[in-house]
C-alpha positions in Angstrom: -17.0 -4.8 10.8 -15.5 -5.5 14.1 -11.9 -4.8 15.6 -11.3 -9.0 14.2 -12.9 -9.0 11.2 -11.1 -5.8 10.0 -7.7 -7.5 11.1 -8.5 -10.7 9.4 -9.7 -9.0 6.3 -6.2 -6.5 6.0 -5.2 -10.1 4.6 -6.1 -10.9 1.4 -6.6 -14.3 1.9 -10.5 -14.4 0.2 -8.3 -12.9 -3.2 -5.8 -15.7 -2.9 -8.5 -18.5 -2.3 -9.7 -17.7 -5.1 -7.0 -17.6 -7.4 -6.5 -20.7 -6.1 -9.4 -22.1 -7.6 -11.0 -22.3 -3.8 -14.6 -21.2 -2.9 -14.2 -17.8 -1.0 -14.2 -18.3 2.6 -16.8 -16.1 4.8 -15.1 -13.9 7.7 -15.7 -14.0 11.6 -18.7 -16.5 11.5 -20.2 -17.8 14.8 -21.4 -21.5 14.5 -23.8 -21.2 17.5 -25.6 -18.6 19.4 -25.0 -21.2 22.4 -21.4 -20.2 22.7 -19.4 -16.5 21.4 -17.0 -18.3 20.4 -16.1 -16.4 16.4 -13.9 -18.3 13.7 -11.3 -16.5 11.3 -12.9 -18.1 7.7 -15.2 -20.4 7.6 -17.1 -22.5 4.5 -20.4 -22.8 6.0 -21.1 -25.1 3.4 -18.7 -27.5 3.6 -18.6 -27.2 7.7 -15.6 -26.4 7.6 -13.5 -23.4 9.6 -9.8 -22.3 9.7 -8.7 -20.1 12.8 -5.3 -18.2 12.6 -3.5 -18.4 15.9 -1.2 -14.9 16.6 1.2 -14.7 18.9 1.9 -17.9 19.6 5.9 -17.7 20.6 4.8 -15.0 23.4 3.1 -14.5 25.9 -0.2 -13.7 23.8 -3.9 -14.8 24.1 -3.1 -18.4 22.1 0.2 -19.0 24.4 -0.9 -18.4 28.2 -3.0 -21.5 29.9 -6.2 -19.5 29.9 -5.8 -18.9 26.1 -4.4 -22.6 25.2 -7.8 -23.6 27.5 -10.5 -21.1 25.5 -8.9 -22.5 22.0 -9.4 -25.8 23.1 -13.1 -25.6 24.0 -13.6 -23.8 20.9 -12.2 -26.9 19.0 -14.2 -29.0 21.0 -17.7 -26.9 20.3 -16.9 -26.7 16.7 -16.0 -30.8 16.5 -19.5 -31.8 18.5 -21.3 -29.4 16.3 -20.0 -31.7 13.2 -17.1 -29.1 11.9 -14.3 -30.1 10.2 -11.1 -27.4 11.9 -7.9 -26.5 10.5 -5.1 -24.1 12.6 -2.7 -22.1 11.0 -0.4 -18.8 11.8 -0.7 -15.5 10.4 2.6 -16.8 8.7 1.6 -20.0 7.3 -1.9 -18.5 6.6 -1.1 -18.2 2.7 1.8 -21.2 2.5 1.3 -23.3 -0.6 0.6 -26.3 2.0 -2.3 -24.7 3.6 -4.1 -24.3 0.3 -3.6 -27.7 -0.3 -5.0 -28.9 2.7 -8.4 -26.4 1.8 -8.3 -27.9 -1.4 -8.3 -31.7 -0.3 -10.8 -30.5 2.1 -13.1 -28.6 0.2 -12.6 -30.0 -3.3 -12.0 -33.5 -2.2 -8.6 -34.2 -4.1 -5.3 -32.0 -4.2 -2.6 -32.9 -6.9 -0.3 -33.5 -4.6 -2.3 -36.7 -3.2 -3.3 -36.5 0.8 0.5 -39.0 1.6 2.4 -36.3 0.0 1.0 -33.6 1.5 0.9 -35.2 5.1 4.5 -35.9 4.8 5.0 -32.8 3.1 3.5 -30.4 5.8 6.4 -28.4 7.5 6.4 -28.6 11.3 4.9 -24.9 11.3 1.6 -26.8 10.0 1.9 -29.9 11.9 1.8 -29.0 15.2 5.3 -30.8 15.8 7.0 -29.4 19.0 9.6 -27.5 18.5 12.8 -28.2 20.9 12.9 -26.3 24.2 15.0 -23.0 23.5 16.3 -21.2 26.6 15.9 -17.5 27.1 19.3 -16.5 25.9 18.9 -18.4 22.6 15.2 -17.6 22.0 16.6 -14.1 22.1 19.3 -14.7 19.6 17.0 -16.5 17.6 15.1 -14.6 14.7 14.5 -17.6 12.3 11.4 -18.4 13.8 11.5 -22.3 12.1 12.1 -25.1 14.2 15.4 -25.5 15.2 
């Protein structure tokens, strides 16, 4: 297992898939030989990857422009090769929300119903952007929600 896949796996995110009811999610796959581009979990078949993004509040590989540009390629590849990507922190990795977003996706319904869970999402899964925090308050800041 490589230095990812080992880091990936010291989550037990396959267990709580599938007491979820979800199929079990495959580790560190590679959708193409064209690119090395490797995804967190992936359901080959329902084309359909998930990617945790560390780091992302400093100046780590998912935060810098080189890093922002790589994950953006990577979404690209995986969109023209017909896959279906979701984005998530090592924090909201096993939220009640991200499940239900796997399940809608991979099951095709979620009890919630997709409005409710749309409008439901906290901004942590949304991708809203935060507001700007100077350095002296990002330092007094340990909440790590959106302000």
């Amino acid at each position: 297992m490589g230095k990812r896949a080992a880091k990936a796996s010291a989550v037990p995110f396959p267990a709580i898939c599938r007491a979820a009811g979800l199929p079990l999610p495959q580790p560190e796959v590679m959708l193409t030989s064209l690119r090395r581009f490797r995804w967190d979990w992936a359901w080959p078949e329902h084309r359909l990857v998930l990617e945790v993004n560390g780091g992302i509040y400093r100046r780590g590989g998912h935060s810098t422009g080189t890093g922002i540009l790589r994950d953006q390629t990577k979404l690209n590849c995986a969109t023209l090769l017909g896959w279906r990507t979701i984005q998530v922190t090592p924090a909201t990795l096993t939220h009640p929300r991200t499940l239900e977003m796997l399940r809608f996706l991979l099951v095709g319904h979620t009890p919630l119903g997709l409005p409710a869970l749309v409008a439901g999402l906290p901004p942590q899964l949304t991708g809203s952007p935060r507001k700007p925090v100077t350095r002296s308050a990002a330092r007094t800041s340990r909440s790590g929600g959106c302000p």
